[in-house]
N, C-alpha and C positions, 0 to 999 in steps of 0.2 A: 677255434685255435688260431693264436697269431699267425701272422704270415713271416714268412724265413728268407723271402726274395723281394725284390722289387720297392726295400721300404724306401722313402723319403729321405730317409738321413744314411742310406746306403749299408745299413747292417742288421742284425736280428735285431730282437727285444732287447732295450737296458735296463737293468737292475733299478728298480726306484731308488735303492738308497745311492747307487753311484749318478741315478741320474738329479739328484738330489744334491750330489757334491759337486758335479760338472756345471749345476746352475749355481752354487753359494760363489764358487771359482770364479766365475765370469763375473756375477756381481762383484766380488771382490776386484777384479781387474779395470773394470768398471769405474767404479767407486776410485780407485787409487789413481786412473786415468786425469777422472773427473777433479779430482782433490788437487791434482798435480797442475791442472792448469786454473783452478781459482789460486791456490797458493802464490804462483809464479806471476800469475798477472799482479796480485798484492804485495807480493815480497821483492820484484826481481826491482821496480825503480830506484825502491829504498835501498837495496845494494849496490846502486848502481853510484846515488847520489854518497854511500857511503865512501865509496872507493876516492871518488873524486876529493872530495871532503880531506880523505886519507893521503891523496896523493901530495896536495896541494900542503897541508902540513909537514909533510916531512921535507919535501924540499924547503920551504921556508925555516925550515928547522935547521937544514945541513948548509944552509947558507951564511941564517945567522951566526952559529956556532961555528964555522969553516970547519964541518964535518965531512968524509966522503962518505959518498952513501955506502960503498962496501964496509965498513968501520961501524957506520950505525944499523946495516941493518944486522953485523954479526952481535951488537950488542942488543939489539929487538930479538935476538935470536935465544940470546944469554936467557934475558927478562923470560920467555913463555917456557925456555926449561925450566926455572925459579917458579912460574907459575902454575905450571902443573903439579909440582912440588910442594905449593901452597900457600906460597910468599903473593904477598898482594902487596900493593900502595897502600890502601887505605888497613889500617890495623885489626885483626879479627884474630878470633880466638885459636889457639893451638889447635891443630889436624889431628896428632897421634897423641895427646895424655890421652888419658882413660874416657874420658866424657867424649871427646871428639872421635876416638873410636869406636865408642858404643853408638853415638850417633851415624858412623859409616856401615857398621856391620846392621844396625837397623835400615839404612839403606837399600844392605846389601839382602836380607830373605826378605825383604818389601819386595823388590824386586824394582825399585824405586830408579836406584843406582842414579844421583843426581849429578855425578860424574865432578863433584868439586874437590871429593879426595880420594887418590889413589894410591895401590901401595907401588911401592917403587923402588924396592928390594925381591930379586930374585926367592925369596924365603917367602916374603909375603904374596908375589902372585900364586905360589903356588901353592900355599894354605888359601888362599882365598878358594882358588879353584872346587878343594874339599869340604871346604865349610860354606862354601853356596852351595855345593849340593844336596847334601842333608837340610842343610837353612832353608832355602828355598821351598826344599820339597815339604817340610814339615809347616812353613805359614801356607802354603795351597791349602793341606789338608786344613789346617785352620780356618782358614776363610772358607770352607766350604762344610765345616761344623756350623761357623757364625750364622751360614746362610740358611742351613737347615734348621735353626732356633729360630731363627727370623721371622722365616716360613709358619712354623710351630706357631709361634705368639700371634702374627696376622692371621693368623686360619682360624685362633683360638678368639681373636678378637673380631673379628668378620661374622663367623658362625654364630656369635652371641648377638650379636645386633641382626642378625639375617633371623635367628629366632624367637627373638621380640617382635620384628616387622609381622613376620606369619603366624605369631603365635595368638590364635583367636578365641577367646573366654568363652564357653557358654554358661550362662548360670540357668540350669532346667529345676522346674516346683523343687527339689528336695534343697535345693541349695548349694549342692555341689558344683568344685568348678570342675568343668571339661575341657579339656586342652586338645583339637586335634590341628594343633601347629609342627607337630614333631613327625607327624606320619610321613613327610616327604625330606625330611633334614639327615636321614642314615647314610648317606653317604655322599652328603655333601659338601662341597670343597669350593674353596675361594675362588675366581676369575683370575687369570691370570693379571689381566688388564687391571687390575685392582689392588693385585700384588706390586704390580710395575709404576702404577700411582703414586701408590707409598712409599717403595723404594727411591721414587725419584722426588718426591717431597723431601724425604729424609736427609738426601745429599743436597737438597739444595738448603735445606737448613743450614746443616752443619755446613757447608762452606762459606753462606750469607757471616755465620758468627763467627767464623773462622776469620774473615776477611776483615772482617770490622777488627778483628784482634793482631792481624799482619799488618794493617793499613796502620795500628794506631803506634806499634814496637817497631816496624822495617821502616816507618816511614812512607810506602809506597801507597801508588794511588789504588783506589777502591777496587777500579778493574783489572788493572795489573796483579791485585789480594787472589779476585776470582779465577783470572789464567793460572797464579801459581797454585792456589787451591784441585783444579781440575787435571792439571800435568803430574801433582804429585800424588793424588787421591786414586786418577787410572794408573798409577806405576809408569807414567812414560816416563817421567823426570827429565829433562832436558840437560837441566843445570844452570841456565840464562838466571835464574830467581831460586834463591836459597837460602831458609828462613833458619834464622838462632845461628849466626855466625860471629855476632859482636861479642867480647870480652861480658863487656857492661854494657847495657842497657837503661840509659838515662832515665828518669822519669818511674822505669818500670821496675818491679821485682824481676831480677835473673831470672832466678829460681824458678818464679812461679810462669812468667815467661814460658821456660825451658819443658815444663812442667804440661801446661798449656798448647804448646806445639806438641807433645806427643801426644795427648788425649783427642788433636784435632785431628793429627794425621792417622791414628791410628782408625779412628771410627768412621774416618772418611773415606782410607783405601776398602776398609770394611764394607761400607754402605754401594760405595763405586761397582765395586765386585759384585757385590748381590744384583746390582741395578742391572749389570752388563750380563749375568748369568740370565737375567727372566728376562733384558729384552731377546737375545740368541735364541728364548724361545719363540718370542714373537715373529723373531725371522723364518723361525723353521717354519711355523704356522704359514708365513709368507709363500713360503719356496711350495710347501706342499698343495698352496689353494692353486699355484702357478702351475705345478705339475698335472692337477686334475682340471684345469683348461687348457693344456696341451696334452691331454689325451685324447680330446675330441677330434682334433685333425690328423691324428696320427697314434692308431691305434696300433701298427705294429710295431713301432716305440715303445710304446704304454699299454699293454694289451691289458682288458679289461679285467675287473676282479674277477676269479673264479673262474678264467676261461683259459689260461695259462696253466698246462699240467707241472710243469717245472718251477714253478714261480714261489717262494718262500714267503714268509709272512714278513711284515714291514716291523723294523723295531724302532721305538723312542718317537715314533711318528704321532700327528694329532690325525686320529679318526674316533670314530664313535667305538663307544666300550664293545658295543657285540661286535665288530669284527675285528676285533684283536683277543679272541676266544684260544688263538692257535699262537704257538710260540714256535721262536727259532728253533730248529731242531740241533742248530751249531753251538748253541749258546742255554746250560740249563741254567735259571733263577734257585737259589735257595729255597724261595719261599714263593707264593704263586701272591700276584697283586688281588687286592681284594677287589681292584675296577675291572679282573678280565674274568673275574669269575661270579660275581654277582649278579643279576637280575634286577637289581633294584634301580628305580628312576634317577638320570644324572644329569645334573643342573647346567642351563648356558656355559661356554667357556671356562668350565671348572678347571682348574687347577689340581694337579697330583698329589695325595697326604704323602706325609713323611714314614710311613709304611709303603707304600708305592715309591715313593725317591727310593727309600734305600734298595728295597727288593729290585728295582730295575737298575740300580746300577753294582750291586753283588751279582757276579757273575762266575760261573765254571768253567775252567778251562779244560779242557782233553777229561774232564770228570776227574780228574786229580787234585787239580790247582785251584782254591777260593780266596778270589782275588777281592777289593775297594776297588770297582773303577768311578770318579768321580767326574765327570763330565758334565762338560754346557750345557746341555739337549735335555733335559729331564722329558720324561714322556706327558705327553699335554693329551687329553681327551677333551673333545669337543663336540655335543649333542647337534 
């Protein structure tokens, strides 16, 4: 039995799963620490030499002109209301016809929000409000059909090649073939890490040809193609870089142009999203090999499996199929996974079918309520 006094971190046992979030948190804190001072050391010169840069023009500007500077900067002030509004210098297509709004409200359930057009009528913040909510929530659910297809098709096409590799002919005296390649393939399931291969081939495609098609219609340079590729594909969207704004398009078809940019954007925030759903699994695999070498020094933290009378079965977690035999008693499944009730042999770092996805994330609530919960974490089993 764990011990209840004297532990090392000064309290009982914690819960795996919260000790599980307590470590994702700190990496996270971690990480954003870390982010914040490679950022600053890169960005903060370049703001520095901007300013000065900044400085130095405008006075040369209110000299030239015998402007005072209170007069030009309430006119600098005029210009960035106008430009949030959408008024540029250089000439670009209408904000609010019909096509420039289609292209904002696709912004806006991307979740993109590139921030170059906003409404700016009391009427429109507050339809916006309403219709990102429903928008929003219904491209998740999209994106997390797409992923499930995704899944399907590489599982469908891994498992064909994984039964070619194994599958071994015998030809005995009567002629007949014998096939015993399929005896170990019943409940076999892709690697994760092989999922996340592809996925991330996938988006580096589609950005590679995405960029060669930005670099050759915006003008911009090749790298520059790839940043705005990767900010608008994870939905951060910035706004710095904002593709199909010109009227016309020299050289190119509008149209097809127009045409072109949605087909990239759309299968790129696509492929993003799947990328970033299966690595979040790799994390959790991370966070849990972490947690099972910090149970060794501190066992009444972590008290051992099986040795904890109060201790609940762990969900969405990667361990091996036999010990996930027992289910939350808080949480019933509709339907029981076929990896916690089988017997049958399960492959290196397998990957969860889409009968396991769905059943682990159908959930009951109080035994009334049958909810879609769709989440990051899909349950990984690992031999």
């Amino acid at each position: 039995m764990a011990c209840r006094s004297g532990c090392c971190c000064g309290s009982g046992p914690i819960n795996e799963d919260n000790a599980r979030f307590l470590l994702l948190a700190l990496f996270i804190v971690v990480y954003l620490l870390c982010g914040a001072a490679v950022f600053s050391a890169l960005e903060q010169p370049k703001e520095r030499e901007a300013k000065e840069r900044w400085a130095q023009r405008f006075e040369h500007f209110s000299q030239k002109y015998n402007l005072s500077k209170k007069d030009l900067n309430n006119f600098l002030r005029n210009y960035e209301e106008a430009n949030v509004a959408g008024i540029r210098v250089d000439t670009i297509r209408p904000r609010w016809d019909f096509t420039g709004a289609l292209y904002f409200v696709g912004t806006v359930v991307s979740t993109i929000g590139f921030g170059m057009t906003t409404p700016a009528t009391i009427g429109g913040k507050v339809f916006l409000m309403f219709y990102g909510l429903l928008g929003c929530a219904a491209t998740i659910l999209f994106f997390n059909l797409f992923l499930e297809r995704v899944i399907t098709v590489i599982a469908f096409v891994l498992k064909s090649c994984h039964e070619r590799r194994r599958n071994k002919v015998v030809l005995p005296q009567n002629g007949r073939r014998v096939s015993d390649g399929n005896r170990d393939l019943a409940g076999w399931k892709p690697s994760v890490y092989c999922v996340m291969l592809i996925l991330g081939a996938a988006a580096i495609l589609v950005s590679c040809c995405a960029s060669l098609m930005y670099s050759a219609a915006e003008g911009w340079g090749y790298l520059d193609s790839l940043y705005f590729c990767f900010v608008a594909f994870s939905t951060i969207g910035f706004g710095d870089m904002v593709s199909s704004q010109r009227v016309v398009y020299e050289g190119h078809a509008t149209t097809a142009y127009w045409l072109g940019n949605f087909f990239f954007i759309l299968t790129g925030v696509c492929c993003i999203y799947s990328l970033f759903n299966v690595i979040s699994i790799v994390i959790k695999q991370v966070l849990n090999w972490l947690l099972r070498r910090l149970e060794a020094p501190c066992r009444c933290c972590f008290p051992r499996r099986g040795h904890h009378p109060h201790r609940h079965p762990r969900r969405n977690v990667v361990a091996p199929g036999h010990l996930r035999a027992r289910r939350d008693p808080s949480i019933e499944t509709d339907a029981i996974n076929e990896s916690e009730t089988d017997t049958g042999r399960r492959m290196s770092g397998e990957m969860i079918s889409m009968r396991d996805f769905l059943a682990a994330n159908k959930v009951r609530v109080s035994g009334q309520l049958s909810i879609d919960v769709h989440i990051c974490y899909p349950t990984v089993h690992l031999r």
